[in-house]
C-alpha positions as CSV (number, residue, x, y, z in Angstrom):
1,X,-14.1,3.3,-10.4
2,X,-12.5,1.4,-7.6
3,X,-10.2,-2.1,-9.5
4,X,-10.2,-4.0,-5.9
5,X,-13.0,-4.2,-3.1
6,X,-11.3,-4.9,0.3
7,X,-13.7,-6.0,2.2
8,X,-13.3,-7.1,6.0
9,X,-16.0,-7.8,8.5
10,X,-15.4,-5.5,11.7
11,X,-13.8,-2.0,12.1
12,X,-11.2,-3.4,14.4
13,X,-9.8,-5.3,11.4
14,X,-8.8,-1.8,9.7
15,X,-5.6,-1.3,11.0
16,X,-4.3,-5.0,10.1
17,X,-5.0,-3.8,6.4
18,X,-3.2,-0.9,6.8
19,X,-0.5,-2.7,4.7
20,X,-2.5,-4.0,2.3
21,X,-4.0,-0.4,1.2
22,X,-0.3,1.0,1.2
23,X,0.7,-1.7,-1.1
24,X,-2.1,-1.3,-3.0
25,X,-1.5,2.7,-3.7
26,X,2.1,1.5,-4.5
27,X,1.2,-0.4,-7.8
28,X,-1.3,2.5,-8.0
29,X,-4.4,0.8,-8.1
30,X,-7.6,1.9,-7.6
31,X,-9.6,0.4,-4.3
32,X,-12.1,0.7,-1.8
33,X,-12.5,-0.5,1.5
34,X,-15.8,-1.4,3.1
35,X,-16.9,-2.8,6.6
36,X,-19.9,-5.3,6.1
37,X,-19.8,-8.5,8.5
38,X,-20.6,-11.8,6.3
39,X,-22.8,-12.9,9.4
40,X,-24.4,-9.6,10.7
41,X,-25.4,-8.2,7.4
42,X,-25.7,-10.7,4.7
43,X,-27.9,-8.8,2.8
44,X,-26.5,-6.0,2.5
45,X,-22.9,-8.3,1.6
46,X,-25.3,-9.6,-1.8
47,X,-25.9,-5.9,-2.6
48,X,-22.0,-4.6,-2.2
49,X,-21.0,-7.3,-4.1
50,X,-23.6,-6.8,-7.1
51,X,-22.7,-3.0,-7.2
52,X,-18.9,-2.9,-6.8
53,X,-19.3,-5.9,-9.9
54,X,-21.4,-3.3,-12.0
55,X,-19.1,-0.2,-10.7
56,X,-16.2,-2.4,-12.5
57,X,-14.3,-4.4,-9.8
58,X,-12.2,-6.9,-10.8
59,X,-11.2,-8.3,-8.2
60,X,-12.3,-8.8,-4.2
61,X,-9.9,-9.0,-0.9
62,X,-11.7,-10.4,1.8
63,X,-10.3,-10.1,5.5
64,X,-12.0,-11.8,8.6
65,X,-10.8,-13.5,11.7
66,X,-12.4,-16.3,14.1
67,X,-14.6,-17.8,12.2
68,X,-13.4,-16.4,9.3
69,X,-16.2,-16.9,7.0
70,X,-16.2,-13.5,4.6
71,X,-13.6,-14.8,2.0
72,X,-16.2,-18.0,1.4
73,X,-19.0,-15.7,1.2
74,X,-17.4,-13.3,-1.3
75,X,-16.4,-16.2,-3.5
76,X,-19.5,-17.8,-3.6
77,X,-21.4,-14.4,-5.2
78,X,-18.9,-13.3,-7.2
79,X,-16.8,-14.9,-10.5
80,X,-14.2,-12.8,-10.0
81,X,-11.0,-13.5,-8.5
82,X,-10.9,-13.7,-3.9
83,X,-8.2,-13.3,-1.8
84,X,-8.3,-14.5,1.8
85,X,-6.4,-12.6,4.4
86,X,-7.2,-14.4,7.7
87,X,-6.5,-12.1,10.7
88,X,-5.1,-13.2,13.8
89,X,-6.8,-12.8,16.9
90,X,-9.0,-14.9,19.5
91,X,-7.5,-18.0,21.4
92,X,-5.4,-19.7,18.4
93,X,-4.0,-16.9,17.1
94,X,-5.7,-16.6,13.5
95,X,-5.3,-20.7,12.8
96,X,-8.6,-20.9,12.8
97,X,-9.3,-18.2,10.5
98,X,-6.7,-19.8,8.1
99,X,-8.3,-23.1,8.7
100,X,-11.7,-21.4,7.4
101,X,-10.1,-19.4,4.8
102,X,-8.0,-21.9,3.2
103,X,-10.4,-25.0,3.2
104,X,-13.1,-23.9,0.5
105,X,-15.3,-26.3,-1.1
106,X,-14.0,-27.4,-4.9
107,X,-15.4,-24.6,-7.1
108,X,-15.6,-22.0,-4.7
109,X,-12.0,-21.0,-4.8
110,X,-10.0,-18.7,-2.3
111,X,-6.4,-17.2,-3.0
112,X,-5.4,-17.4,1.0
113,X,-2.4,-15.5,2.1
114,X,-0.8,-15.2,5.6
115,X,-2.1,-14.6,8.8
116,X,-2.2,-11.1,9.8
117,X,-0.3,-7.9,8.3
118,X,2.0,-9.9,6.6
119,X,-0.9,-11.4,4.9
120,X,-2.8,-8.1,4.4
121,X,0.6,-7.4,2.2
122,X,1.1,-10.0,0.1
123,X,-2.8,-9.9,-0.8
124,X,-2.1,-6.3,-2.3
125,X,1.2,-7.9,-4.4
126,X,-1.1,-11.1,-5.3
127,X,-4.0,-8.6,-6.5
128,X,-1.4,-6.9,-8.5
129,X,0.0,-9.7,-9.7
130,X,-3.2,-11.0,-11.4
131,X,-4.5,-7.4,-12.8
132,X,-0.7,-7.4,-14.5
133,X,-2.0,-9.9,-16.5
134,X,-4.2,-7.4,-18.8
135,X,-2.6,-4.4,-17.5
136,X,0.4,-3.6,-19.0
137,X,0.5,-0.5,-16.5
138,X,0.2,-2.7,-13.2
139,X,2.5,-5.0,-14.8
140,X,5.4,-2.8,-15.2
141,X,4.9,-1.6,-11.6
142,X,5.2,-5.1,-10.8
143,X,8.7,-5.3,-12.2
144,X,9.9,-2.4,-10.8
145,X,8.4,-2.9,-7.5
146,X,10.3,-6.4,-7.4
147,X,13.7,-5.1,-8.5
148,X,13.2,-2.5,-5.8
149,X,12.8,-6.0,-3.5
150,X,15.8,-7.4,-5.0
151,X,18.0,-4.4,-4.8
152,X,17.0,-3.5,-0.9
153,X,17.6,-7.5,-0.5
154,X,20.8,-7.0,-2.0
155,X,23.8,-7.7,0.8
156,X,27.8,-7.4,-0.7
157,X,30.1,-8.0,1.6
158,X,33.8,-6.6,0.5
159,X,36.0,-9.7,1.4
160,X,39.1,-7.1,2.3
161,X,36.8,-6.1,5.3
């Protein structure tokens, strides 16, 4: 029973998750990926949602670029927690996909990360960070996974050098 649904609307998008599922097996959680375009195949969007909700997901990453709609779409047939990776790509560079991820109707809420990789990331450590909450598992990966940060971040410079 998969804990997070990634979900991004075009196979070409798979490699700019690559991060994201990495970061994801880190904390050790549970996910799935799926390919199902929020314009192309809207009904069969409705279904996946319905039966990853009844399979026990708790929460849905959504990655699109361009238009950028998937996020929205997940949001609006699902309660559960959405984060918004908007993937770079076309003419602006994934500012438009930001722009269509980030400005969501009031009551149709989407966590929106970063354009891109970096994005794809730091939806995996968001995800994380909201299972910690009634995980105590996830939550002491959390911990250790940012004093690992903290540690690599550390710089000490000997002043006799």
């Amino acid at each position: 029973m998969p804990t997070v649904a990634v979900v991004c609307g075009s196979r070409s998008d798979l490699p700019a998750l690559r991060g994201c599922f990495e970061v994801l097996d880190e904390y050790n959680i549970s996910w799935e990926a799926s390919v199902i375009s929020a314009h192309r195949q809207a009904d069969a969007l409705h279904a996946y949602v319905g039966e990853a909700e009844e399979s026990g997901v708790l929460l849905f990453i959504g990655a699109a670029g361009l238009a950028a709609h998937l996020p929205g779409v997940l949001a609006s047939l699902t309660a559960k927690p959405v984060i918004g990776i908007p993937l770079d790509g076309g003419s602006l560079g994934g500012a438009d996909a930001l722009y269509a991820v980030v400005q969501m109707p009031p009551g149709v809420p989407v966590a929106t990360v970063a354009i891109g990789s970096a994005g794809a990331k730091n939806a995996a450590h968001l995800a994380a960070r909201i299972l910690a909450l009634s995980d105590a598992a996830v939550a002491e990966r959390v911990t250790a996974v940012r004093a690992d940060q903290a540690a690599k971040a550390e710089l000490r410079i000997d002043p006799r050098a």
